[in-house]
C-alpha positions as CSV (number, residue, x, y, z in Angstrom):
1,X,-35.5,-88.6,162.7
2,X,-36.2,-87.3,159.7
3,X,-39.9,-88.6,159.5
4,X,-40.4,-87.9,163.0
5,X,-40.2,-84.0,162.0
6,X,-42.3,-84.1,159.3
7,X,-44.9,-85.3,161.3
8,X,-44.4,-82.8,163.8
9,X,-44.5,-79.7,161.5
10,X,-47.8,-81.5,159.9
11,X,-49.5,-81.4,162.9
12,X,-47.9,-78.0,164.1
13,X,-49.4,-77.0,160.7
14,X,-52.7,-78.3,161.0
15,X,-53.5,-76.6,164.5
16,X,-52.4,-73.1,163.0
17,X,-55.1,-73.9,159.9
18,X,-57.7,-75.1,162.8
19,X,-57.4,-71.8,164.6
20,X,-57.7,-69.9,161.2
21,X,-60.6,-72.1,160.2
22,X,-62.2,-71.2,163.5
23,X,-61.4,-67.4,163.2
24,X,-63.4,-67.8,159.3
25,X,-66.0,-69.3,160.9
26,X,-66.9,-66.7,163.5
27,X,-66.3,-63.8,161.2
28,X,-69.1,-61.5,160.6
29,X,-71.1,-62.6,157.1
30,X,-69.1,-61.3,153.9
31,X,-70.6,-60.1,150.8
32,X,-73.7,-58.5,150.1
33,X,-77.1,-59.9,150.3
34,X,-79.5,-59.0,147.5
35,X,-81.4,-55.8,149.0
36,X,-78.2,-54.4,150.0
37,X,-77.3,-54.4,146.1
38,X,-80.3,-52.6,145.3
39,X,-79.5,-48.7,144.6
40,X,-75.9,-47.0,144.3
41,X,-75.5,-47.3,140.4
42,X,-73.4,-45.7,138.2
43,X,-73.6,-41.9,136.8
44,X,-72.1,-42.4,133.4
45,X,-71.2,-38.9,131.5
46,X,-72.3,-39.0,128.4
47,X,-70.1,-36.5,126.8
48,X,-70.7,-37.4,123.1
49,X,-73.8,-36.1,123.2
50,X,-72.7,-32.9,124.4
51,X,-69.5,-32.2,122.4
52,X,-70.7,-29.2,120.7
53,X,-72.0,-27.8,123.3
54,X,-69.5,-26.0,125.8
55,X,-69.6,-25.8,129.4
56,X,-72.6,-28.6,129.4
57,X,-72.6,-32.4,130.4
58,X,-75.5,-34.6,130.4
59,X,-74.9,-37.7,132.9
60,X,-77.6,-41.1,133.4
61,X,-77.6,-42.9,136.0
62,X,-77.1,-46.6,135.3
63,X,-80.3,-48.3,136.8
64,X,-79.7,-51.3,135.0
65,X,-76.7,-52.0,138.0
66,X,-79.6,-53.0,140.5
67,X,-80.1,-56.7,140.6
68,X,-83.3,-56.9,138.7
69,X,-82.0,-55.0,135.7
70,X,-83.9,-52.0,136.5
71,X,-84.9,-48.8,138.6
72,X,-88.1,-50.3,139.5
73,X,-86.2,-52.2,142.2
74,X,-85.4,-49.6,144.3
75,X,-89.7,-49.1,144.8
76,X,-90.6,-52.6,144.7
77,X,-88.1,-53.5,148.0
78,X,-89.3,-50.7,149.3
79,X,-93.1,-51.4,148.9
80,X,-91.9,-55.3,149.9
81,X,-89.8,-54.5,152.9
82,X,-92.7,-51.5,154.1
83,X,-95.0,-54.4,153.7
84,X,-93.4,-57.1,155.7
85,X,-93.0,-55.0,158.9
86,X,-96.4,-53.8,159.0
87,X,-97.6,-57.7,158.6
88,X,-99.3,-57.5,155.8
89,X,-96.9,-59.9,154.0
90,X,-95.1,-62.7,155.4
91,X,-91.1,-63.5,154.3
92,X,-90.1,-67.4,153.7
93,X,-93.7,-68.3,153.9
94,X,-95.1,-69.8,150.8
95,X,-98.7,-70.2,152.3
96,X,-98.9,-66.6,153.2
97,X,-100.8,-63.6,150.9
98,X,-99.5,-63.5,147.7
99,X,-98.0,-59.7,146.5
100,X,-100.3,-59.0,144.0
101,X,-99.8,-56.1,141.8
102,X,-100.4,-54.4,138.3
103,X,-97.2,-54.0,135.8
104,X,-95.9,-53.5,132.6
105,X,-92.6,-55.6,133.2
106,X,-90.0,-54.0,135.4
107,X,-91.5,-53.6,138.4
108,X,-93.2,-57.2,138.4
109,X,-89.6,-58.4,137.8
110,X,-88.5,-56.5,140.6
111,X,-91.2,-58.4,142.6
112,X,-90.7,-61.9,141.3
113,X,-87.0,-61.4,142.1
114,X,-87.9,-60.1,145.6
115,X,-90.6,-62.8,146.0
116,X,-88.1,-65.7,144.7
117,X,-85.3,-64.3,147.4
118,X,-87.2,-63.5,150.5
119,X,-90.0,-66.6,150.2
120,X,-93.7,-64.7,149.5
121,X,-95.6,-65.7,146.2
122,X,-95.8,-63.0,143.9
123,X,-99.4,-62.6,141.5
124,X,-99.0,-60.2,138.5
125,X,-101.2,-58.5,136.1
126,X,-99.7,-57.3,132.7
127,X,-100.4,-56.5,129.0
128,X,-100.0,-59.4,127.0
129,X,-98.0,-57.3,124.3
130,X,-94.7,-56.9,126.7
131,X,-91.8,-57.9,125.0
132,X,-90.7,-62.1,124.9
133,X,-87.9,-61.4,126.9
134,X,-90.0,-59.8,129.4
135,X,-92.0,-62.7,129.8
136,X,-89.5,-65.4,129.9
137,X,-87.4,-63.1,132.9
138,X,-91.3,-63.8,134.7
139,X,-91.3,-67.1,134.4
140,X,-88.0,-67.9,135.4
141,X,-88.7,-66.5,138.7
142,X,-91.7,-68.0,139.1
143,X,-94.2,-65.7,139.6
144,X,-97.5,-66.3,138.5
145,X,-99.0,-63.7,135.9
146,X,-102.3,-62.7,134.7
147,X,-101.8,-61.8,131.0
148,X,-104.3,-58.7,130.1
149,X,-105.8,-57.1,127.0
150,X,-102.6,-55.4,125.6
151,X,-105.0,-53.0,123.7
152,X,-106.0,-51.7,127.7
153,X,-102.1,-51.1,128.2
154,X,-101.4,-51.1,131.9
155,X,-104.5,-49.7,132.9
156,X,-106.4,-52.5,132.0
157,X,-103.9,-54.7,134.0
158,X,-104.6,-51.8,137.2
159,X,-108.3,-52.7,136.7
160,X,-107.5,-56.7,136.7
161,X,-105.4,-56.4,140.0
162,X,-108.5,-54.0,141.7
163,X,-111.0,-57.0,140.5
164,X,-108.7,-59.8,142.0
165,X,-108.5,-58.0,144.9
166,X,-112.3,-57.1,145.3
167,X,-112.7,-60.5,144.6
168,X,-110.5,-62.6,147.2
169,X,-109.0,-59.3,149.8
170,X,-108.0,-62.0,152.3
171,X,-105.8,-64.1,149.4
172,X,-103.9,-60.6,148.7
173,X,-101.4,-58.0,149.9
174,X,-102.4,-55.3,146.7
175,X,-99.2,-53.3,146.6
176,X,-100.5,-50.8,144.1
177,X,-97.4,-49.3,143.3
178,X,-99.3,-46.2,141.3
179,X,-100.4,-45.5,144.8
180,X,-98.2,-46.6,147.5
181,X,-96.1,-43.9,148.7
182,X,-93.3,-46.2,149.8
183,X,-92.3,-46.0,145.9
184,X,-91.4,-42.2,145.6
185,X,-90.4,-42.2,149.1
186,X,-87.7,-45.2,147.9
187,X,-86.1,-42.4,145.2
188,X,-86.4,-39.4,148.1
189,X,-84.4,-41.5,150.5
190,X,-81.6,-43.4,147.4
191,X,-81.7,-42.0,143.9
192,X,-81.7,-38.2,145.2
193,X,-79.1,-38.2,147.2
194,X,-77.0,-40.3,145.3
195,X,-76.9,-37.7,142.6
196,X,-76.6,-35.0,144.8
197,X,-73.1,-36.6,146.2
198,X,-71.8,-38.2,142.7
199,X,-72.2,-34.4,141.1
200,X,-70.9,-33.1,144.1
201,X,-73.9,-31.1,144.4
202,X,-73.0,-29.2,140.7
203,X,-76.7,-30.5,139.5
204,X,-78.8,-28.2,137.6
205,X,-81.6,-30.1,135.7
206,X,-83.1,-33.2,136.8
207,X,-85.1,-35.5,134.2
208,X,-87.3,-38.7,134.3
209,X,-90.1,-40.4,132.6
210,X,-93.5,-40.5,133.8
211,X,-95.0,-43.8,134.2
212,X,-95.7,-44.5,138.2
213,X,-93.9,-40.7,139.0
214,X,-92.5,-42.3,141.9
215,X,-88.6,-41.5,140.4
216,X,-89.7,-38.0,139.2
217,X,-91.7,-37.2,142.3
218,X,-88.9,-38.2,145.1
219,X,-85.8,-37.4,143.4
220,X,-88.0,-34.0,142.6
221,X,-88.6,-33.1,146.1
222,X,-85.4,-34.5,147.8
223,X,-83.6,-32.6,144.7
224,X,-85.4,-29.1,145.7
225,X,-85.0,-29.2,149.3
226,X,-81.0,-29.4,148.6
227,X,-80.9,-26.9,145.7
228,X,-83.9,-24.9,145.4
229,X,-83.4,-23.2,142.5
230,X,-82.8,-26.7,140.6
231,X,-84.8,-26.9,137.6
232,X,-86.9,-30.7,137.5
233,X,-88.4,-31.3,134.1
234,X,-90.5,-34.5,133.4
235,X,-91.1,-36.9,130.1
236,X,-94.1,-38.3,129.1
237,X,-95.0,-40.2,125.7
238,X,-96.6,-37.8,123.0
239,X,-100.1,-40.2,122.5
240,X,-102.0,-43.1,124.6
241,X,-100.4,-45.1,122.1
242,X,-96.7,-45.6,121.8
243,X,-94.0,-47.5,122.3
244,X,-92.4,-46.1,125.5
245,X,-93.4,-49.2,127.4
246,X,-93.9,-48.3,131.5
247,X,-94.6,-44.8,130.7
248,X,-97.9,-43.2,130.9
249,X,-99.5,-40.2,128.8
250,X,-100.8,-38.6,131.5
251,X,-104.0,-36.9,129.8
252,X,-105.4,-40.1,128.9
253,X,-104.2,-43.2,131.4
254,X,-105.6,-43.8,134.9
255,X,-103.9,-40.9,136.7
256,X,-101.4,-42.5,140.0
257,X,-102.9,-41.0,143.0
258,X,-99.1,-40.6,143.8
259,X,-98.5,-38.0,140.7
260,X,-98.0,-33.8,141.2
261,X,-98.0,-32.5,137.8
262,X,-97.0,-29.0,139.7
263,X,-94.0,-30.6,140.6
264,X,-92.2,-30.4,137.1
265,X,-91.3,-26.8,135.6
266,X,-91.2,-28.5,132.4
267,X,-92.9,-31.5,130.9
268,X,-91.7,-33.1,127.7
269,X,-94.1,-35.3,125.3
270,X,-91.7,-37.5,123.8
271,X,-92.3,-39.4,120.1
272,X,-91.9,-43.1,120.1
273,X,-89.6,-42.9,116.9
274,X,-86.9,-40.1,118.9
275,X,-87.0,-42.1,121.4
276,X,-86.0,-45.4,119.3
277,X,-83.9,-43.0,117.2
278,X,-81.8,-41.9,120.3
279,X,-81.5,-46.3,121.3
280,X,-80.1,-46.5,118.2
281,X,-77.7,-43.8,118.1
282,X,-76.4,-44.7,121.9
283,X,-76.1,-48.3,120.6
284,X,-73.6,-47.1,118.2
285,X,-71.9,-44.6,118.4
286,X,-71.4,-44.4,122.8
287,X,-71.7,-48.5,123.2
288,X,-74.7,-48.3,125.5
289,X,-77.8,-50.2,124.3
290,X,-80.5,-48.8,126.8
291,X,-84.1,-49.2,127.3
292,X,-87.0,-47.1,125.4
293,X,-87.9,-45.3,128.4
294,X,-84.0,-44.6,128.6
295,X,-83.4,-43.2,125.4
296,X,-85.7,-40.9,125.5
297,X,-84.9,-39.4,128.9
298,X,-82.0,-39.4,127.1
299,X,-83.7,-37.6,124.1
300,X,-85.0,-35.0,126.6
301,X,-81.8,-34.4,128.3
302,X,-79.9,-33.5,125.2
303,X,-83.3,-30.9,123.7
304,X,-82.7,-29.1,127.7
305,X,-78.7,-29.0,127.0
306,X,-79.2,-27.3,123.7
307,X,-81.3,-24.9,125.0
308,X,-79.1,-24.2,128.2
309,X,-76.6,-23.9,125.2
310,X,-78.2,-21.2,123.0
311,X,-78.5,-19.1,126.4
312,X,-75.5,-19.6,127.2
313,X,-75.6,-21.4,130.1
314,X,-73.5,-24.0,131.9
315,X,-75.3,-27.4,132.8
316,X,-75.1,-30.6,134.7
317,X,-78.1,-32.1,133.7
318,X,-79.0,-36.0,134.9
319,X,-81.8,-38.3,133.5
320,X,-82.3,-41.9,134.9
321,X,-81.6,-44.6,132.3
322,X,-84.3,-46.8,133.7
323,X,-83.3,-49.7,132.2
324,X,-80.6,-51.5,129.8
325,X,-81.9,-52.7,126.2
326,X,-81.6,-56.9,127.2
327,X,-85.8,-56.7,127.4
328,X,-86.5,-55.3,123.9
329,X,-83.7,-56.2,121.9
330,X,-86.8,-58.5,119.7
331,X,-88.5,-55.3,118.3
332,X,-88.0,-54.8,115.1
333,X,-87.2,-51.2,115.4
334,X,-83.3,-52.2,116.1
335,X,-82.8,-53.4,112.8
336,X,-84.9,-50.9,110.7
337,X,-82.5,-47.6,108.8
């Protein structure tokens, strides 16, 4: 008797787990795919840096949440995805045009990553001099890269991709993403409004790094249409040569066709040594190791907050920290003072 109950709750069991097996089954898709993880990063406060200095907060918005490590994702799927629906690049299609495109690492990561992901082979030119880590990330994705004359910096690798293109235009989709206006149109429709919701709209001061423009020129003019009187103020390394890899000195680089320098009320030349100063100093004494580029938005940020401080001015000022410090944790400059 008693066996013969066993048996029945077994199989009484078993067609209650087939039903829920069959619900699983036809449930919409869980989780999130990897485009959909691109964009809604952090806003980390940064109130250390702005102890002394009542009634103002400096806040960065962690890019280094997107999938590729970076804020360069948020263009690059926008370039990719603008791409595939106008044909001129084929998903899950190995034998299609290869996305071809000039870079100094963190955009041709966010392609390789894209490329890897959605099935289209990815062609990139870059300096030779980017950081080891840089390169390995590359490989591991398996894009194929065209290393450049580092002393030519990322304009040289612009002039390689034109060339390769010239060359073989039917092999090719050239994203150009100093040109393409899918990238600053990527930080108009995300990175803007993001911050305009996470401060609640309290934003005064918006700062980025120049190297494309495409972060400064979107979250610029998406910024000024919701608050006009907010102040935008831009970064740019001090010389041609420096260390602020992905950022361009504007007076001497191949100028994007993408870039308004009337845009910014302000533009800030940043030294290579503040900016590694302010890496360091994040590192350890607020526990956030951050890119060059980062640190010195950073840097920027806090020279506006002590001069909205003098005047005696409240502040909400946010910078994009383009980038965590996993890719240049080699240089030297980490274990120097």
């Amino acid at each position: 008797m008693g066996h013969r109950l066993n048996l029945r709750m077994y199989a009484e069991e078993y067609e209650r787990d087939e039903g829920r097996f069959a619900m699983i089954a036809t449930a919409r898709s869980l989780g999130a795919t990897l485009l959909e993880r691109i964009g809604n990063t952090p806003l980390l406060r940064l109130e250390r840096l702005t102890a002394h200095l009542p009634g103002v907060q400096i806040l960065g918005k962690a890019e280094w949440a997107n999938p590729g490590g970076s804020v360069k994702d948020r263009a690059a799927a926008a370039i990719v995805t603008d791409a595939e629906r106008r044909g001129l690049l084929e998903f899950h299609s190995r034998s299609g045009r290869s996305l071809l495109d000039a870079t100094s690492g963190n955009t041709g990561i966010a392609y390789a990553m894209l490329g890897a992901a959605l099935g289209f082979p990815v062609t990139l030119c870059v300096p030779s001099n980017v950081s080891p880590e840089r390169k390995q990330i590359l490989s591991a994705y398996g894009a194929e890269v065209v290393w450049t004359d580092p002393a030519d910096g990322s304009d040289g690798a612009i002039r390689k991709a034109r060339a390769l293109m010239a060359a073989e235009p039917e092999r090719y989709f050239y994203a150009d993403q100093y040109g393409n206006e899918q990238n600053w149109k990527a930080h108009y429709r995300t990175t803007a409004n993001e911050i305009w919701q996470q401060t609640e709209g309290q934003v005064t001061h918006f700062i980025a790094g120049l190297g494309t423009s495409g972060t400064f020129m979107g979250t610029t003019r998406r910024l000024r249409e919701l608050s006009p009187a907010l102040r935008c103020i831009s970064m740019q390394p001090d010389s041609a040569f420096n260390g602020l890899e992905g950022l361009k000195h504007m007076a001497t680089a191949i100028v994007p066709p993408i870039y308004d320098p009337t845009l910014a009320d302000v533009n800030i030349f940043m030294e290579t040594e503040r900016a590694y100063a302010m890496a360091k100093e994040l590192g350890r004494n607020d526990g956030l190791l951050v890119g060059v580029s980062a640190a010195g938005a950073v840097a920027a940020a806090l020279e506006i907050a002590e001069q909205e401080a003098r005047a005696g001015r409240e502040a909400v000022i946010v910078t994009v920290l383009s980038d965590s410090a996993d890719k240049y944790l080699s240089e030297r400059f980490w274990r120097e003072g």
